[in-house]
C-alpha positions as CSV (number, residue, x, y, z in Angstrom):
1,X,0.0,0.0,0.0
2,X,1.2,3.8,-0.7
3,X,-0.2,5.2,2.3
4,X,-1.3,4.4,5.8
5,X,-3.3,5.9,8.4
6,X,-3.3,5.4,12.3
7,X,-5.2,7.4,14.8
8,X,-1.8,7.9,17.4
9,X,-4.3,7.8,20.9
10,X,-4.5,3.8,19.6
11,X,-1.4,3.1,19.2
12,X,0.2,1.1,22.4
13,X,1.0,3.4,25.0
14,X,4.8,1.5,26.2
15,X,5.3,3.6,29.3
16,X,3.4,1.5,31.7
17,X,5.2,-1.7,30.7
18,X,8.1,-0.6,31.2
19,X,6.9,1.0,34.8
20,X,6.9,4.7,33.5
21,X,3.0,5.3,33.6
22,X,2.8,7.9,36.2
23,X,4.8,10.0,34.6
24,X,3.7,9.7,31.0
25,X,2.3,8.1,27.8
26,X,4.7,6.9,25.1
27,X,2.9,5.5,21.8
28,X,5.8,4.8,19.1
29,X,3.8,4.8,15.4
30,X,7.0,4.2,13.6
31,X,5.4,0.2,12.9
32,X,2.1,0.8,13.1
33,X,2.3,3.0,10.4
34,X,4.9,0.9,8.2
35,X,7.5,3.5,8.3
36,X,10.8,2.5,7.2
37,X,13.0,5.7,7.3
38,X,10.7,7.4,9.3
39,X,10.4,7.7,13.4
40,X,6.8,8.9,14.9
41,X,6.0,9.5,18.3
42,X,3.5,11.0,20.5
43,X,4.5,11.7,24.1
44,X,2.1,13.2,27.2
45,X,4.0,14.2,29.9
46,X,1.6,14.4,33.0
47,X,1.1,17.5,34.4
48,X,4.0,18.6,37.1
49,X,5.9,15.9,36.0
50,X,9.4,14.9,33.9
51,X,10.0,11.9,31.7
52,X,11.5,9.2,33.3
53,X,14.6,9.0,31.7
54,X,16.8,11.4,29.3
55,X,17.6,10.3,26.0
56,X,20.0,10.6,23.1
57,X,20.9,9.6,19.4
58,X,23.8,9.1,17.8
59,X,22.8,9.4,14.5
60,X,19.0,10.7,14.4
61,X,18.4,14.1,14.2
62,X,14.7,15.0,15.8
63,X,11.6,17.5,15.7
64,X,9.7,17.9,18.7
65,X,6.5,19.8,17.9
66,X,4.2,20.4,21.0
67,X,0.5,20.2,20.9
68,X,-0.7,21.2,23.9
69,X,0.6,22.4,27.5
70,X,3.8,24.1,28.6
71,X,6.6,22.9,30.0
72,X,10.2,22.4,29.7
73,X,12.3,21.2,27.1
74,X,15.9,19.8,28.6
75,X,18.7,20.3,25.9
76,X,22.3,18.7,27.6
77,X,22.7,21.8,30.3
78,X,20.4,24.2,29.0
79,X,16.4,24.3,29.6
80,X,13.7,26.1,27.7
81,X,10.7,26.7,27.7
82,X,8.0,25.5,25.6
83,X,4.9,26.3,24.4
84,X,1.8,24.5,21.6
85,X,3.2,25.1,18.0
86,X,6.9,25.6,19.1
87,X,8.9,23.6,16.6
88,X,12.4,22.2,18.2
89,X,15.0,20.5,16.2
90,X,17.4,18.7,18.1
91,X,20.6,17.3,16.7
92,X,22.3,13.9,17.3
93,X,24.1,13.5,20.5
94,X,21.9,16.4,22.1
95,X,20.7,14.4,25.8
96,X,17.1,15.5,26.0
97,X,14.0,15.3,28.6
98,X,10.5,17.1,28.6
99,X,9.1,18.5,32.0
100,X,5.3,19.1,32.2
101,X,4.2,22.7,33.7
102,X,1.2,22.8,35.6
103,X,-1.0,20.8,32.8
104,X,-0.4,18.1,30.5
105,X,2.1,18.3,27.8
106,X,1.5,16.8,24.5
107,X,4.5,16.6,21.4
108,X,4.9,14.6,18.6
109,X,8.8,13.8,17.9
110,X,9.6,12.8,14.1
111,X,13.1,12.0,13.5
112,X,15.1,9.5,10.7
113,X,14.9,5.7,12.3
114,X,18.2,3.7,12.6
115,X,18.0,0.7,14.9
116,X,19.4,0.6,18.1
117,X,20.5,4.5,17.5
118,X,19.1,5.2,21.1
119,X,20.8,5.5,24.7
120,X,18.4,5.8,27.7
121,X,20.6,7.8,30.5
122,X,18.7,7.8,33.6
123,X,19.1,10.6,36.6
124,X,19.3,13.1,33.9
């Protein structure tokens, strides 16, 4: 098929298996959708809170959009602040971690898709 369509609030939310739920929601589209290239995700950071764990790439370059809410947007020692509409790209090797403000925030992260291209770094 040439296209595909996928409503994201159906696709598996992995946070809670892997004992992050109270924090946030974490549906990865990538496969639902049949992307090769082409990372999707659609993260809810709870309100008040941060994600459970920092991340970086070594070779995928990212674009967080955010939908809704305000929060933070933690860039290797810098913070700022985000808002709904605000467009981040963030280049490989950047460590990263969103922080919720006082209400929910919602973002969808697109980046290229290389296997195993992630490190988790917890604490940060």
């Amino acid at each position: 098929m040439n296209y595909s369509i996928k409503n994201l609030s159906t696709v598996e939310d992995s946070a809670p298996k892997f004992g992050f739920g109270e924090s946030q929601e974490a549906h990865f589209a990538r496969e639902d959708l049949g992307a090769e290239k082409t990372g999707l995700s659609y993260h809810v950071v709870k309100a008040g809170k941060r994600q459970a764990f920092a991340h970086r790439h070594a070779k995928d370059e990212e674009i967080y959009v955010v939908l809704s809410g305000t929060g933070r947007l933690h860039l290797d020692d810098e913070v700022v602040e985000v808002k709904p509409l605000d467009a981040i790209r963030i280049a490989p090797h950047v460590l990263r971690a969103l922080e919720a403000g006082d209400g929910d925030l919602a973002v969808l992260a697109f980046g290229t898709h290389h296997e195993d291209d992630a490190e988790i770094v917890q604490g940060s």
